[in-house]
N, C-alpha and C positions, 0 to 999 in steps of 0.2 A: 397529556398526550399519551396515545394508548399505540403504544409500538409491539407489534406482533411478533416476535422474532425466536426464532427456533436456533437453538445453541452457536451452532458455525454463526449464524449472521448476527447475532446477539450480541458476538466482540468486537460489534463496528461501535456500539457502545462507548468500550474502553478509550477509543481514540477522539469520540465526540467529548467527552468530559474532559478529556484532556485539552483538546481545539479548547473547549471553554474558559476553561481556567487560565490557562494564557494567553489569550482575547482579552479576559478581563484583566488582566495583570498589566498596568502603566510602565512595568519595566520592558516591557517584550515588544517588539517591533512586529506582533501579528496582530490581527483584530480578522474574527468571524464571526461576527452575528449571525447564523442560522445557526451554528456550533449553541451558543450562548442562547436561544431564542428554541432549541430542542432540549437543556438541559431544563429552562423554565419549565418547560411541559412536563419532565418527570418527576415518577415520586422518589422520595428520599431514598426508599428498599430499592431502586432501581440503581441510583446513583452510588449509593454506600456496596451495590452486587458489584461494583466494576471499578470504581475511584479506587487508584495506590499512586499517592503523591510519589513515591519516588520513580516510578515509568515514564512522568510526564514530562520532563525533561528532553527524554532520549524522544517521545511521542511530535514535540515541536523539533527538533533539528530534524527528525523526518519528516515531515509537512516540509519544511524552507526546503531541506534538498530536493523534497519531488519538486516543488513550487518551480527552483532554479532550473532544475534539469528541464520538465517541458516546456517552460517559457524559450531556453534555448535552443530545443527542437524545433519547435513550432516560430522559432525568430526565420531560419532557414526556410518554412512552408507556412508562411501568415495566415496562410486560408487552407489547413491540412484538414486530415481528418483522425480522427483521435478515442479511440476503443478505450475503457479503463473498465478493467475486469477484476467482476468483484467489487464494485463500487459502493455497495452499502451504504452509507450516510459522507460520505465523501462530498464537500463543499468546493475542491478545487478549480473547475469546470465552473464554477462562479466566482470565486474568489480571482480568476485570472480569465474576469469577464473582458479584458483591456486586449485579448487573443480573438482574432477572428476566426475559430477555429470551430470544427462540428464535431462534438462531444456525444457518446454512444454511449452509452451506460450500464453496462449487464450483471446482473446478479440475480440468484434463486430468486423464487417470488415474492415472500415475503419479505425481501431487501427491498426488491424491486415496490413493492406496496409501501414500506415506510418511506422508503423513497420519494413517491409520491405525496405523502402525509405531508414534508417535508419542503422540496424544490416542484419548481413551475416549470413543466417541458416547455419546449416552444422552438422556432424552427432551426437553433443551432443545441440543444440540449434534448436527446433520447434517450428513452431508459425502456430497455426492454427485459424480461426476463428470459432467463435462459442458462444451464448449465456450461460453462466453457468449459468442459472437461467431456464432455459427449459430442462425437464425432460431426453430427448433424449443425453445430454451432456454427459454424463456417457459413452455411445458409443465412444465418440469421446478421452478418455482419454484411456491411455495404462496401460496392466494388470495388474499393482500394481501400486500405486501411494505411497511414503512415506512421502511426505511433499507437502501440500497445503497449501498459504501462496497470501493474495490480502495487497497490502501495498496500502493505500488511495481509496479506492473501495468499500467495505462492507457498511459504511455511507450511499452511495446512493442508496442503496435496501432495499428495507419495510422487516420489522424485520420477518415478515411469508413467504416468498420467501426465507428469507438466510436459515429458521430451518429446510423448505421442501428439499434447495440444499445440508444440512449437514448432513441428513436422507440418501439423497440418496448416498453421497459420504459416507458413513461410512459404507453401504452397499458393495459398490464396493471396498473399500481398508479397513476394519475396525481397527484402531489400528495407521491410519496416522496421522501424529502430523497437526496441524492447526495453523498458525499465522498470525495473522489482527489485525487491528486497528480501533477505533471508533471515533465518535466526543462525545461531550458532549452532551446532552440537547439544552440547550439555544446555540451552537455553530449550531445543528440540523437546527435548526428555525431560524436562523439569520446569516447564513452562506454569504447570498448574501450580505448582510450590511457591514460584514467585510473583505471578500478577492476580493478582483477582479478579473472577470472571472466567477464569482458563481453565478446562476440567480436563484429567488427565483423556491421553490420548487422542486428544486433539489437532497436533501438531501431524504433517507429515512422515516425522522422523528422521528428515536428512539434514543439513545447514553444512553450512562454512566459518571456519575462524575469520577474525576481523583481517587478519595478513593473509590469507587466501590467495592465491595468484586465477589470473584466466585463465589460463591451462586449464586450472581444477575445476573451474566452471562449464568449459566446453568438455574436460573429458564426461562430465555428467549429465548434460546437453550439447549432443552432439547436432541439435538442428541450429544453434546459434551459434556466431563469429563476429569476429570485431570486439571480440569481449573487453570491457573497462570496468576494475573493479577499483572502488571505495570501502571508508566505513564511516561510520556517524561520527566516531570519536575525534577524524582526523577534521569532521566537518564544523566543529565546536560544541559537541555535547559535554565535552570537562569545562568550557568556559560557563556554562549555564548550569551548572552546580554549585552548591552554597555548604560550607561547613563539613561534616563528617560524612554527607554524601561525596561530593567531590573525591576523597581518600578510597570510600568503598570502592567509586566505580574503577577507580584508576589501579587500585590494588585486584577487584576481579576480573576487569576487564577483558583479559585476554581469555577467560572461561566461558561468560554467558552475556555480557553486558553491551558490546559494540557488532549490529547486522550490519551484514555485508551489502553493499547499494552496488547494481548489477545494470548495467548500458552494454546493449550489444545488439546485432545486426540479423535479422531470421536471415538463416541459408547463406549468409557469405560469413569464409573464411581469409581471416586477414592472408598475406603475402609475405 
């Protein structure tokens, strides 16, 4: 499999070997075959640019809490509609084919083309390219949106690019629910050090500690409200560690190890 991909889209990568590896793993309660069935396709230099067994841990309690989160959205609107920006090699939108829901898919083009390489459009799954971060995007999304949702994406956008894309998406659907996830600080800044795949400067530069309140989140996006924040670690990413990993993460954790998981409401302010 001959995957085209240009640096930014290239670390959807990281997350597809990871999907795999724990697909394949009898102890793990996930299984994705296209995850598994894209990693066949690659060559070794591809998979060894991006594999760090110890990410892959914190890579599946992110998949299960996105998994949880929009299943529970979409339990409320069975038949919503559902934008996931930045979607790159993302299997969710199949994986939780058991949703009758209409899935939008947007990413630069060559995400948007491996994409295709990949999954089968068809009348509940589109995939369009497109920058969400240029104004014009708005056009290219369908007349109501009820759920926007970038699983490992937001990170790499400077924090005044995301307020201006939350402004304007709250204008066009106001009242959709929002879920993303951040890094930390020091994970921001030294992201290239610790995963492989990540070259420096990469990163947007901003995040949140794992304790973070909502406050801190809307005073830095001020177009979203309702804000509910998480972290991986409280979600059981220490349970799904084994031996002297476990210690690491629990001893650095509060530095760079556990993202913030972000549920919040475009254009309304709680009461």
């Amino acid at each position: 499999m001959n995957l085209k991909l240009r640096e930014l889209e290239g670390t959807a990568l990281i997350t597809v070997v990871a999907r795999a590896r724990a697909s394949q793993d009898p102890r793990e309660d996930f299984r994705d075959p296209w995850a598994e069935e894209i990693v066949r396709g690659l060559t070794p230099a591809q998979i060894k640019s991006v594999e760090t067994g110890r990410v892959n841990a914190g890579i599946l309690v992110r998949e299960l809490v996105f998994d949880a989160a929009v299943a529970k959205i979409l339990k409320d609107k069975p038949q919503g509609v559902v934008a996931n920006l930045g979607a790159g090699l993302d299997s969710r939108p199949f994986r939780l084919s058991n949703l009758a829901a209409q899935w939008y898919d947007y990413d630069l083009p060559d995400g948007v083309e491996a994409r295709r390489a990949v999954y089968a459009e068809d009348a509940a799954h589109h995939f369009v390219a497109a920058d969400v971060l240029q104004p014009d995007f708005v056009g290219l999304l369908p007349p109501r949106v009820d759920l926007f949702y970038a699983c490992g994406v937001f990170m790499y956008f400077k924090a005044e690019a995301l307020n201006a894309m939350f402004a304007r998406l709250a204008r066009h659907s106001p009242g959709a629910a929002v879920l993303f996830d951040t890094s930390t600080p020091f994970f921001a800044r030294h992201a290239h050090r610790i995963v492989r795949g990540i070259k420096a400067g990469l990163f947007g530069g901003w995040g949140f500690r794992y304790d973070a309140r909502p406050e801190q989140v809307e005073a830095l996006f001020p177009a979203l409200g309702d804000v509910e924040v998480g972290n991986y670690g409280d979600s059981g990413l220490l349970s799904r560690l084994r031996g002297s990993m476990k210690l690491f993460f629990r001893l650095l954790r509060p530095v760079f190890t556990d993202s913030l998981f972000v549920t919040a409401r475009l254009g309304e302010r709680g009461v």
